[in-house]
N, CA and C atoms as a LAMMPS dump frame, in Angstrom:
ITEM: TIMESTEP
0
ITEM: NUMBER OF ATOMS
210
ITEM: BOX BOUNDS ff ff ff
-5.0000000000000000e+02 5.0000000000000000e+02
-5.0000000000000000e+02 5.0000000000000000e+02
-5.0000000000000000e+02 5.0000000000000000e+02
ITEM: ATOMS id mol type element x y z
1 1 1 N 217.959 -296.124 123.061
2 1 2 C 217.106 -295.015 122.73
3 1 3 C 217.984 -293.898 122.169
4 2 1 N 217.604 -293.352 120.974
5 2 2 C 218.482 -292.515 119.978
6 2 3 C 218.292 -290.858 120.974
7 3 1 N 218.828 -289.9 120.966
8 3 2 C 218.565 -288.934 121.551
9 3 3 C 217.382 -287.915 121.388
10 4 1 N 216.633 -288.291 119.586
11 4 2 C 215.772 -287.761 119.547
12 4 3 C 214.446 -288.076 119.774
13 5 1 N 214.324 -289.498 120.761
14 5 2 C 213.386 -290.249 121.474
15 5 3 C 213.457 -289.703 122.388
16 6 1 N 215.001 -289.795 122.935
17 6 2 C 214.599 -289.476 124.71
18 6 3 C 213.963 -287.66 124.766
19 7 1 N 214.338 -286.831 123.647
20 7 2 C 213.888 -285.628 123.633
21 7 3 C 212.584 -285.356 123.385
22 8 1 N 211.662 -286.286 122.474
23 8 2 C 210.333 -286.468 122.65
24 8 3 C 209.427 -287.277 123.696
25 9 1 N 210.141 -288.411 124.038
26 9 2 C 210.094 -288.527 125.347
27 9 3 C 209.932 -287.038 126.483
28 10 1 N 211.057 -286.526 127.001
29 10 2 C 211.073 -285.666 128.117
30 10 3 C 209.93 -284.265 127.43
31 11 1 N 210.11 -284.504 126.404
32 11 2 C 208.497 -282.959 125.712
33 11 3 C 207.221 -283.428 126.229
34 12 1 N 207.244 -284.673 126.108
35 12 2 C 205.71 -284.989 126.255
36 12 3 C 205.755 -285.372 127.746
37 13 1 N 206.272 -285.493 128.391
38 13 2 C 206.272 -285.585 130.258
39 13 3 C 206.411 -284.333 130.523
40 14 1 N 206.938 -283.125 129.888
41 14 2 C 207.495 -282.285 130.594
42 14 3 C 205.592 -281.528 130.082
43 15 1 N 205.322 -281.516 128.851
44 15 2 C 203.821 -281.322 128.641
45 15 3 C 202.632 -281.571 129.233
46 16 1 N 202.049 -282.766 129.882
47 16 2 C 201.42 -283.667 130.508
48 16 3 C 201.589 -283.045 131.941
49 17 1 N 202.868 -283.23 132.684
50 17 2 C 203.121 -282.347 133.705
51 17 3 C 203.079 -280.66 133.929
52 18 1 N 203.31 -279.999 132.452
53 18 2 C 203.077 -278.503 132.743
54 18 3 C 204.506 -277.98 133.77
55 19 1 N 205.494 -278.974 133.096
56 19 2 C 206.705 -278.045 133.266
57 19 3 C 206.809 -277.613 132.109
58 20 1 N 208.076 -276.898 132.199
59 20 2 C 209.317 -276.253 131.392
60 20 3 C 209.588 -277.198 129.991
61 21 1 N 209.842 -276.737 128.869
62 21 2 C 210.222 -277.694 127.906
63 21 3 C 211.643 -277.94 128.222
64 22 1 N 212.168 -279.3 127.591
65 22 2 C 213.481 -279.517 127.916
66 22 3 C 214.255 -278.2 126.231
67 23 1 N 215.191 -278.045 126.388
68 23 2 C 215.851 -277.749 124.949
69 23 3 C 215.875 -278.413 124.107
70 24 1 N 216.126 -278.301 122.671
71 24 2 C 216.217 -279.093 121.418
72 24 3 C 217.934 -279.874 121.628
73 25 1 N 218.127 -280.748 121.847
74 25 2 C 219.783 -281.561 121.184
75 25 3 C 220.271 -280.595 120.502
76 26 1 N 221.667 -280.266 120.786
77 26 2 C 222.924 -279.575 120.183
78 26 3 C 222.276 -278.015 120.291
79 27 1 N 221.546 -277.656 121.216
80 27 2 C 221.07 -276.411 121.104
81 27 3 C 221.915 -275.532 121.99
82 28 1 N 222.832 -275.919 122.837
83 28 2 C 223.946 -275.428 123.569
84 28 3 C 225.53 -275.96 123.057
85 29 1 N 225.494 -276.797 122.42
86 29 2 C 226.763 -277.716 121.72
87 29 3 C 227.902 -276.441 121.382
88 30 1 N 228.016 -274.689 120.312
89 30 2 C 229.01 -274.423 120.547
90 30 3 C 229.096 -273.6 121.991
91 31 1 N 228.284 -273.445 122.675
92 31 2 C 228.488 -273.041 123.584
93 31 3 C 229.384 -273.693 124.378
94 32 1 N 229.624 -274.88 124.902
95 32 2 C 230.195 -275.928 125.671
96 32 3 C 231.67 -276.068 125.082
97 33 1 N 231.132 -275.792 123.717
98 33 2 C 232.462 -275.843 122.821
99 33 3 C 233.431 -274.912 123.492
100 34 1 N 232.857 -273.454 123.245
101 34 2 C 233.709 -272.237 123.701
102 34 3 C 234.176 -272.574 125.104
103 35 1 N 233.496 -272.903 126.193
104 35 2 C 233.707 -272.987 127.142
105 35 3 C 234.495 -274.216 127.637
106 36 1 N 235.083 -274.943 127.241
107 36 2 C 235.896 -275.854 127.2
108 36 3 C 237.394 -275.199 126.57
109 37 1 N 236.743 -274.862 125.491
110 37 2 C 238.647 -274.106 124.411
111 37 3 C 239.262 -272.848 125.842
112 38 1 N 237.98 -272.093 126.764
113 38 2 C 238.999 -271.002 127.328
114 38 3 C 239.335 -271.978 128.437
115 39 1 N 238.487 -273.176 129.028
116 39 2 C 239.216 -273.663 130.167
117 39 3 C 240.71 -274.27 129.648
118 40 1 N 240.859 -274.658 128.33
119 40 2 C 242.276 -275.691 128.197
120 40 3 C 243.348 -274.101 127.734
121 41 1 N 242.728 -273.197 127.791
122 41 2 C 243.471 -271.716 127.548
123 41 3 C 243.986 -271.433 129.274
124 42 1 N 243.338 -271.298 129.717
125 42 2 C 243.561 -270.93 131.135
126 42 3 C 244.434 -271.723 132.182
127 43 1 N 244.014 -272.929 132.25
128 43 2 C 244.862 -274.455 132.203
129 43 3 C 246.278 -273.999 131.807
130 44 1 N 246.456 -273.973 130.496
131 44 2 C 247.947 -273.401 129.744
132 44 3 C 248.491 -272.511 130.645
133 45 1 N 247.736 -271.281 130.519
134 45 2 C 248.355 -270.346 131.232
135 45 3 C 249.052 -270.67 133.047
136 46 1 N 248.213 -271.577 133.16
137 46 2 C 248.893 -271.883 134.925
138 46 3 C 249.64 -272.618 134.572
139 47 1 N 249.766 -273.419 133.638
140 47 2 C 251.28 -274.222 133.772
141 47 3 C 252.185 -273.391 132.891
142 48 1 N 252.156 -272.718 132.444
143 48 2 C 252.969 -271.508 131.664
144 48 3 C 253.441 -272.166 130.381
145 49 1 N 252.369 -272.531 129.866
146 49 2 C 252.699 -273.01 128.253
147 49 3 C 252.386 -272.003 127.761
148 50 1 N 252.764 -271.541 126.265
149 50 2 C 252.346 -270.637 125.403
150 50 3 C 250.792 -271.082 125.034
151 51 1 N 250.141 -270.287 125.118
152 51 2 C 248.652 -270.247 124.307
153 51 3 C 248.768 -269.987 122.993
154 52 1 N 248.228 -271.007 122.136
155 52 2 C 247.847 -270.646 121.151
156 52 3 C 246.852 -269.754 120.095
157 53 1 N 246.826 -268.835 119.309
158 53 2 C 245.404 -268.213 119.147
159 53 3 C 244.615 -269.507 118.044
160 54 1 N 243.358 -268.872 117.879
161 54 2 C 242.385 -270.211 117.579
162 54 3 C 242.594 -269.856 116.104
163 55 1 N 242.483 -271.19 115.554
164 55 2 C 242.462 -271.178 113.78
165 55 3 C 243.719 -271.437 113.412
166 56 1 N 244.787 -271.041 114.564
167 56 2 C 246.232 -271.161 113.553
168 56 3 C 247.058 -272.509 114.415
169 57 1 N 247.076 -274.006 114.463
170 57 2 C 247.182 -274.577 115.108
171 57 3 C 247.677 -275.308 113.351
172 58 1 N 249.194 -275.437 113.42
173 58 2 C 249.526 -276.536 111.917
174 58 3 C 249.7 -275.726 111.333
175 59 1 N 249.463 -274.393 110.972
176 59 2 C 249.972 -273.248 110.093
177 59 3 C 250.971 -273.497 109.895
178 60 1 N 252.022 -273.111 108.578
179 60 2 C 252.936 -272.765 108.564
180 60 3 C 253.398 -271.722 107.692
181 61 1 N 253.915 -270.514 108.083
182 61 2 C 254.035 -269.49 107.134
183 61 3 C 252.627 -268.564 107.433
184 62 1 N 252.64 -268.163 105.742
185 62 2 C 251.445 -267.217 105.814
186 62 3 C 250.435 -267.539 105.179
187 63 1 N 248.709 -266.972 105.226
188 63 2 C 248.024 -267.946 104.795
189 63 3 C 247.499 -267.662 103.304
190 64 1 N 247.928 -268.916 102.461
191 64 2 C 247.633 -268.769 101.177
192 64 3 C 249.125 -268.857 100.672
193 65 1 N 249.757 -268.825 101.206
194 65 2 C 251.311 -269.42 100.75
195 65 3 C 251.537 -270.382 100.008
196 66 1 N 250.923 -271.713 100.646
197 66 2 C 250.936 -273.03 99.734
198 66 3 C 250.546 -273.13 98.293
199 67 1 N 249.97 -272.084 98.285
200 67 2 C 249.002 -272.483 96.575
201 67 3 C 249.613 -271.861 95.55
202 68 1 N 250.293 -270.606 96.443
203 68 2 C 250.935 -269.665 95.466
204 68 3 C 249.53 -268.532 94.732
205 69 1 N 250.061 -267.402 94.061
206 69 2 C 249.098 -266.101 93.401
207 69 3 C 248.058 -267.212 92.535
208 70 1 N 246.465 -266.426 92.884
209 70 2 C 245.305 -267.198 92.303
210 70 3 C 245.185 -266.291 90.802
């Protein structure tokens, strides 16, 4: 069952019954996101690795360096 079965699935039980709707799929997704990136941040910090800031992970230099003046 694909996820957007089991989500019409649980609408129409949760309807019929006169609960709560379930949420739409990926309707919390970056949320979980964020909240995962500060736990492996925090994690770091207790074992005393350097934290990285977000976006610059493989950088090298400064950005727009590689291409040279547009």
């Amino acid at each position: 069952m694909s996820v957007t079965e089991q989500y019409l699935l649980d609408t129409y039980r949760a309807q019929r019954l006169g609960e709560r709707l379930p949420s739409a799929p990926g309707t919390h997704d970056w949320r979980v996101v964020r909240a995962l990136r500060g736990r492996r941040r925090f994690r770091a910090v207790l074992a005393g690795r350097p934290v990285r800031r977000a976006g610059t992970a493989g950088r090298a230099g400064t950005a727009g360096s590689a291409r040279g003046p547009r």
